[in-house]
C-alpha positions in Angstrom: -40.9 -80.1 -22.0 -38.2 -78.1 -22.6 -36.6 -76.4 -19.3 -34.4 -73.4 -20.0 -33.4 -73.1 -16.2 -34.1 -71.5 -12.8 -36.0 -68.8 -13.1 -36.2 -67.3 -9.3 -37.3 -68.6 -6.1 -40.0 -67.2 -4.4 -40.0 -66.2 -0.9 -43.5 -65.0 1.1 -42.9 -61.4 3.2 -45.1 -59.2 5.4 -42.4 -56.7 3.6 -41.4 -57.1 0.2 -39.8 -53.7 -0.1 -37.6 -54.3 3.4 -37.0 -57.5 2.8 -35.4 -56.5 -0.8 -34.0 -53.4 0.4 -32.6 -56.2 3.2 -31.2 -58.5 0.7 -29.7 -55.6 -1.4 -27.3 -54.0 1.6 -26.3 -57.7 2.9 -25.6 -58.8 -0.3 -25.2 -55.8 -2.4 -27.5 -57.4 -4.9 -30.4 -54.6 -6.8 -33.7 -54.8 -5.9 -36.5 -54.1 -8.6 -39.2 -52.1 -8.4 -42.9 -52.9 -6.4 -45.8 -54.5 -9.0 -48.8 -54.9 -8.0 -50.6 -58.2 -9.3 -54.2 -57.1 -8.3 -55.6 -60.3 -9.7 -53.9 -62.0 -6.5 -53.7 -59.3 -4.4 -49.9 -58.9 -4.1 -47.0 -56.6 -4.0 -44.4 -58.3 -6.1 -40.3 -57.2 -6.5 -37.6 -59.2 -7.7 -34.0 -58.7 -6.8 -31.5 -59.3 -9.5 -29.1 -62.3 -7.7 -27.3 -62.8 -11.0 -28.1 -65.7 -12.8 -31.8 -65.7 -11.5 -33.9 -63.6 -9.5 -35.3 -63.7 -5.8 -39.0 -62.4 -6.0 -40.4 -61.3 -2.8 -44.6 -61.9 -2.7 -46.4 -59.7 -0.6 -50.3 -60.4 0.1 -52.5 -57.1 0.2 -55.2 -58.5 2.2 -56.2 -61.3 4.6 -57.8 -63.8 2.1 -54.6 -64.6 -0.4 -53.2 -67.9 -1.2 -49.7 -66.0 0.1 -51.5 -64.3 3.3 -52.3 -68.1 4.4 -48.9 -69.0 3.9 -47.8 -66.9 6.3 -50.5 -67.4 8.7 -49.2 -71.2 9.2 -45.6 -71.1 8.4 -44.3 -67.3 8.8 -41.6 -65.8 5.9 -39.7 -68.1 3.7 -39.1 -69.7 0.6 -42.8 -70.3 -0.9 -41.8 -72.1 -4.8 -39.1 -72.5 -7.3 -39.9 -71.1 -10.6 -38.6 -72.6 -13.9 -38.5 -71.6 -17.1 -40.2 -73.2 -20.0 -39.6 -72.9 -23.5 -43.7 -73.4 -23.9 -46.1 -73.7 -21.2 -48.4 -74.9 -23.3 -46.7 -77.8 -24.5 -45.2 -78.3 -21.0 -49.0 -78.3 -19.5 -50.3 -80.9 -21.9 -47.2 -83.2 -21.4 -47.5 -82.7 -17.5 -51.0 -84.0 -17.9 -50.7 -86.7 -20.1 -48.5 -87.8 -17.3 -51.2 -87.4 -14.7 -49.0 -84.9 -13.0 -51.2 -83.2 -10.5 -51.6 -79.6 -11.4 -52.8 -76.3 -10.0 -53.4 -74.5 -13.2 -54.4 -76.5 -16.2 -54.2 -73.5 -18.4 -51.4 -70.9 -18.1 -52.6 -67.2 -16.8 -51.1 -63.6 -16.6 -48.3 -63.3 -13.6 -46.0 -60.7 -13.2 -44.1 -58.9 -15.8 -46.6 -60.0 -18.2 -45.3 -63.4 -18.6 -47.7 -66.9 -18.9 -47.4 -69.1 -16.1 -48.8 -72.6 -14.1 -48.3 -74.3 -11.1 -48.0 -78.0 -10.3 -49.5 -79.3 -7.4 -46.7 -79.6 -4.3 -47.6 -83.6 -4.3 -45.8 -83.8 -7.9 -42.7 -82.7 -6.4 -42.8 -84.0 -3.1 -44.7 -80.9 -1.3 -42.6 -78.2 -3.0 -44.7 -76.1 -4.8 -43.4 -75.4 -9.0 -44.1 -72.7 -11.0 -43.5 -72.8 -14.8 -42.9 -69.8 -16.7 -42.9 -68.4 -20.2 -41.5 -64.8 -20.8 -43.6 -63.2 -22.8 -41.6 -62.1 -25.8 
């Protein structure tokens, strides 16, 4: 598997616009516009912190994966995202190493690009996204 680098870490917000619009006058950083994923119910922005991003997941409703997260632990830092060269390939290795895995096949997240997540027990309960931009 080939790993290109970090690509942002996540954190989980009641407030993905303030919390940006936060960041961006501490830090003086630019905040991205709101997507909404409506497969997951979120609100998704990213602020641009230079060599990778800081995306802030907002749940729409009561019953996301993100909403839960909250619920138990409040706002923070919910995964590190890397970038793959192929998910595909970097799936099927993960796999033949009996890595445990969320996603077995990648899916749509935002901006369109293909991505997976390991279970938190294959990196010692922090949770890992992989990522291919879609080109």
């Amino acid at each position: 598997m080939k790993i290109i680098g970090l690509d942002h870490v996540a954190i989980a917000t009641n407030d993905a616009k303030g919390h940006g619009e936060m960041l961006e006058a501490l830090l003086g950083l630019h905040a991205g516009e709101m997507e909404i994923n409506p497969g997951h119910n979120l609100a998704i922005s990213f602020l641009d912190a230079v060599n990778t991003d800081i995306e802030f997941l907002q749940p729409l409703d009561s019953n996301t994966a993100i909403s839960k997260f909250l619920a138990r632990r409040g706002p923070g830092i919910h995964h590190l995202c890397f970038l793959v060269e192929n998910i595909e390939e970097a799936l099927q290795e993960l796999m033949a190493k009996n890595v445990p895995l969320l996603d077995t096949k990648a899916r749509i997240g935002a901006e369109g690009s293909l991505i997976a997540f390991l279970h938190p027990d294959a990196a010692g309960g922090v949770l890992i996204e992989l990522k291919e931009k879609v080109r």
